[in-house]
N, C-alpha and C positions, 0 to 999 in steps of 0.2 A: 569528568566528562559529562557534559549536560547534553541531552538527546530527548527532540523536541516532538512530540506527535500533533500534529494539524490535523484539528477537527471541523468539521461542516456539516452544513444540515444534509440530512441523508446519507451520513458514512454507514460500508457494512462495520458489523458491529466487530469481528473477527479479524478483519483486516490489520483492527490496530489493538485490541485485547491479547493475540497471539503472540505478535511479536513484541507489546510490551512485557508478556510474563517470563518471555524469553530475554530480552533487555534489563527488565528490571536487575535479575540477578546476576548481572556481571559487578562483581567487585570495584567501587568508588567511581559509581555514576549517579544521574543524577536523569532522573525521565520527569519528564513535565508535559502535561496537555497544554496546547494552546488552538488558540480560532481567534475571528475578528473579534468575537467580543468575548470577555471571560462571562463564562456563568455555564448552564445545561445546553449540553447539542444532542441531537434528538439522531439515532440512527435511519435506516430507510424504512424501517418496519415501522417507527413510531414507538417501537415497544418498549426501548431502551434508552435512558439519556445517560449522558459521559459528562461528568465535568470538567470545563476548560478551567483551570485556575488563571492562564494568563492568555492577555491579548496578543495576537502576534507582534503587533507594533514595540509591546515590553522583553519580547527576545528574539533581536533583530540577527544576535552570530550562533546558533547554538552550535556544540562541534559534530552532532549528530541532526538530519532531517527526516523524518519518517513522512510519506504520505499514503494512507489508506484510502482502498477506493470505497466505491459506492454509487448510488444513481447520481448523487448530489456533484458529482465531477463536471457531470456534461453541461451545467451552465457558469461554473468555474472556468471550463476552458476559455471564455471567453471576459472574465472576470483580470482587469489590471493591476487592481490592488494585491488579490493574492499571487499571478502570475510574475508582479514585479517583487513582491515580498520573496517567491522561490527565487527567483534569480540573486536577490541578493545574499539570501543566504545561502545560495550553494557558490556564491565568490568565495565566501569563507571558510566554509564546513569542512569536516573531515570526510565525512560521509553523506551522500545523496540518496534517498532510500523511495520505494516505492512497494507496493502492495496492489496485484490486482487492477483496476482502472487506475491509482493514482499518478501510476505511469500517462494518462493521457495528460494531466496536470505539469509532468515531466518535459513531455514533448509539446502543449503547448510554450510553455515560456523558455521553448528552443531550446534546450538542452539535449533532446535526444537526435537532432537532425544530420540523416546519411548513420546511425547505430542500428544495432539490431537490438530488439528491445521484448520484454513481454508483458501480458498483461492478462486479464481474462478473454477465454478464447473467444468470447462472443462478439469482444470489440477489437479484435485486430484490424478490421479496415476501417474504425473510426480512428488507432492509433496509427495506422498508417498514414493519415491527412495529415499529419504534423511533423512529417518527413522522419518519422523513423524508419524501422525495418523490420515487421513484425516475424517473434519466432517464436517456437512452441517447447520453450524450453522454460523449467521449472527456477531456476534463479538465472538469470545474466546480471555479467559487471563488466562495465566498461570504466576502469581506472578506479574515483572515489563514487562512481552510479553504482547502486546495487538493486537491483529491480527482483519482484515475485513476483509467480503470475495467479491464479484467481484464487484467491480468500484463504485457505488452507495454507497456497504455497509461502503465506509468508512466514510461517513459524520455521521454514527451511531456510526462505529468506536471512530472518535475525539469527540461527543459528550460522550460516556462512558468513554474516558482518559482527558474530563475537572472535570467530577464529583468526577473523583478519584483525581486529582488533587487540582480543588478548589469548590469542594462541587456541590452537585446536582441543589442546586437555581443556580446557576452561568449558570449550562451547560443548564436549563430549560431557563433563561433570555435569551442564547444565542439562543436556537433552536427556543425562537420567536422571537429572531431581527431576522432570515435567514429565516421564517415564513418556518418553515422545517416542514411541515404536508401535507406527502403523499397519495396522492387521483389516482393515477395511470389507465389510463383508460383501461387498460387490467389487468387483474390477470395470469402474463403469467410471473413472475418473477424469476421461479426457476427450475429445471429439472422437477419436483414432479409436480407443476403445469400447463406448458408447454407442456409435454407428449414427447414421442418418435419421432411424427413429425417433432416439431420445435426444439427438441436438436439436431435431424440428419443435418435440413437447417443449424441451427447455426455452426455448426461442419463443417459441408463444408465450411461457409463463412469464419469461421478463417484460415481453410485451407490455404483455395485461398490469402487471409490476406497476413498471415506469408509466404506465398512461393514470395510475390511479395514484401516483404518487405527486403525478401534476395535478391531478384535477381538483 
């Protein structure tokens, strides 16, 4: 099974580290970075580059699609080449997969329209312009769509697409090689939790993020 991570300029970096560490160790696969061009992709921070060893154009069926998000999404969405590259390979795949914003990626090149879908909670009414249905749930599937929602959620994510893939013992054996049992020392995880104060901080510091990420 070959399972393909698409990279771009400005992925978060977790998006797709998590759910590779969790992917890589399912028994006789085969995880590959790809983006338009093979070489370094640089995450939002700048701090970190990934390398793509393949152009998307060199793996047009893989039987797995990961997309992690990142600031770098929001001018994707409106990007053909990669829009028509997901549609073509989720005609094929076995699995459709998403991470945090790259769900917007999702539901641009129409795959999510009239689903309920998630994403990070900050961009729910930007996922909503692409006619999904935004919900504040920690993994949704609809059929071979497996969506997480913000940065964190995808190690949940790849954990629920090993079980459907090779059985629930496999993805338990794997969440305790990665001893993935969350003790978090704040309960400050979600908007519902968090309150109004710190969704407002939060909202400013993407803000300021994304304005200096353009400039």
């Amino acid at each position: 099974m070959q399972i393909a991570i698409m990279l771009y300029d400005r992925f978060t970096a977790l998006d797709c580290i998590g759910p590779y560490d969790v992917l890589c160790r399912m028994p006789g696969v085969e995880v590959v970075f790809c983006a338009k061009e093979r070489g370094e992709v640089r995450t939002d921070s700048r701090m970190l580059g990934v390398t793509a060893d393949l152009a998307m154009s060199e793996i047009p069926a893989p039987d797995v699609l990961l997309i992690p998000g990142g600031f770098g999404t929001r001018p994707l969405m409106h990007d053909e080449y990669t829009l028509n590259w997901i549609r073509s390979v989720h005609e094929t795949s076995q699995w459709t997969t998403s991470v945090c914003t790259g769900s917007l990626l999702l539901g641009a090149a129409g795959l999510l329209d009239g689903l309920t879908a998630t994403t990070h909670w900050a961009e729910s009414e930007l996922l909503e312009t692409t006619g999904a249905i935004y919900t504040e749930q920690r993994v949704v599937e609809h059929g071979k769509i497996v969506m997480g929602a913000g940065v964190s959620a995808g190690i949940d994510m790849a954990l629920t697409l090993v079980a459907r893939i090779q059985g629930d013992d496999v993805a338990k054996a794997i969440q305790l090689g990665i001893e993935y049992d969350p003790q978090p020392p704040f309960d400050c995880g979600s908007p519902s939790k968090a309150g109004p104060d710190f969704v407002a901080l939060l909202r400013a510091i993407n803000a300021a993020e994304a304005e200096a990420a353009t400039s």
